[in-house]
Every structure is written in C-alpha cells, then in structure tokens.
C-alpha positions as CSV (number, residue, x, y, z in Angstrom):
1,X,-53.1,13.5,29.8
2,X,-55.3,10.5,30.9
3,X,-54.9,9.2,26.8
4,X,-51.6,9.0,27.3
5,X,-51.5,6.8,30.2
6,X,-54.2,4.7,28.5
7,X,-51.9,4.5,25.6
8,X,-49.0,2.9,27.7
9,X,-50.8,0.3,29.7
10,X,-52.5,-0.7,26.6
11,X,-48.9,-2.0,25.2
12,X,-47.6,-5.2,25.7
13,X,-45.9,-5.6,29.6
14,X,-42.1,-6.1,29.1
15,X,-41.2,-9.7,29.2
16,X,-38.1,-10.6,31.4
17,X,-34.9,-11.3,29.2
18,X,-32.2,-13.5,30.3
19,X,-28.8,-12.0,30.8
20,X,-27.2,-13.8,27.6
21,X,-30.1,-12.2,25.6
22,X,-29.7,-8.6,27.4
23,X,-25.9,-8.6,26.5
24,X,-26.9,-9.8,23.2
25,X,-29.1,-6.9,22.4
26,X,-26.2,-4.2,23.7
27,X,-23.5,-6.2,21.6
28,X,-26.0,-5.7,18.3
29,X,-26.4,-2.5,19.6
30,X,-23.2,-1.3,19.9
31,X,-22.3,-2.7,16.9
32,X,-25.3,-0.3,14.9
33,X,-23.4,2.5,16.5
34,X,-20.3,2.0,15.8
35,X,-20.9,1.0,12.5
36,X,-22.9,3.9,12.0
37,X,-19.9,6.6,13.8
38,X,-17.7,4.8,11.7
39,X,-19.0,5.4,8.1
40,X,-20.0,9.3,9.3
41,X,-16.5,10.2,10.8
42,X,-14.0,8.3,8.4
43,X,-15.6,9.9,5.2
44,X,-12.2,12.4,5.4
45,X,-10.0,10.6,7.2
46,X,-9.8,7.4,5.3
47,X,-6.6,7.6,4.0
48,X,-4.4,8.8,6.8
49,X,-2.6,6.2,8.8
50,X,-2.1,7.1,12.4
51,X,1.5,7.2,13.3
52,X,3.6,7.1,16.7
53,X,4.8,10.8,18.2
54,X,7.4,9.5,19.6
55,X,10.6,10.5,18.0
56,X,13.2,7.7,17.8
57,X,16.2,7.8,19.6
58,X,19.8,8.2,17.7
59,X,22.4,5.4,18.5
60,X,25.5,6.7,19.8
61,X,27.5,3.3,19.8
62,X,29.1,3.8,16.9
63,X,30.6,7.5,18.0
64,X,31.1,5.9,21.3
65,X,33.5,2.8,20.0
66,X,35.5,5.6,18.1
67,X,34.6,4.7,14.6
C-alpha cells in the first residue's frame, strides 16, 4: 500500500490550465468519442436515411370547391 502512494507523489503535480485550454481538451475530447461511436455504430446503418413519421395531410380544397 505505502508503494502506491509513493508512486503517486512521485508524478508530476498537475499544472493549472486556463479555461480556454480546459474547454479545449473536452472539445478534442469529445470529438475522439464521437468519432470513435460514429465509425462503431454506422457500420450497418450507413445507408438508411432517416425519414419524418409524420404522415402528410390530404388537401381537401379541390373536393371542397366542387371540382
């Protein structure tokens, strides 16, 4: 148990970041895992193309005007 803790204050002390560097870091990281989702879950589903449920509605005007 005690090498462990040795082993961790032997590391380098975590240097402050600023926040545009933090949000940096999340951003790349992120993009790795949605890059990475991507490729795994489209490997199937490439080709369909998602399309709308809802039905379209049937014009009535031209029973309506009598025609």
């Amino acid at each position: 148990m005690s090498e462990i803790n040795q082993s961790n204050t032997n590391e380098e002390p975590k240097k402050k970041i600023s926040l545009q560097e933090a949000m940096k870091l999340q951003l790349e990281n992120k993009k790795n895992k949605a890059a990475a989702g991507n490729s795994a879950s489209n490997s199937g589903q490439a080709a369909k193309k998602m399309q709308s449920q809802q039905t379209k509605k049937v014009s009535n005007s031209r029973r309506k005007m009598g025609v």
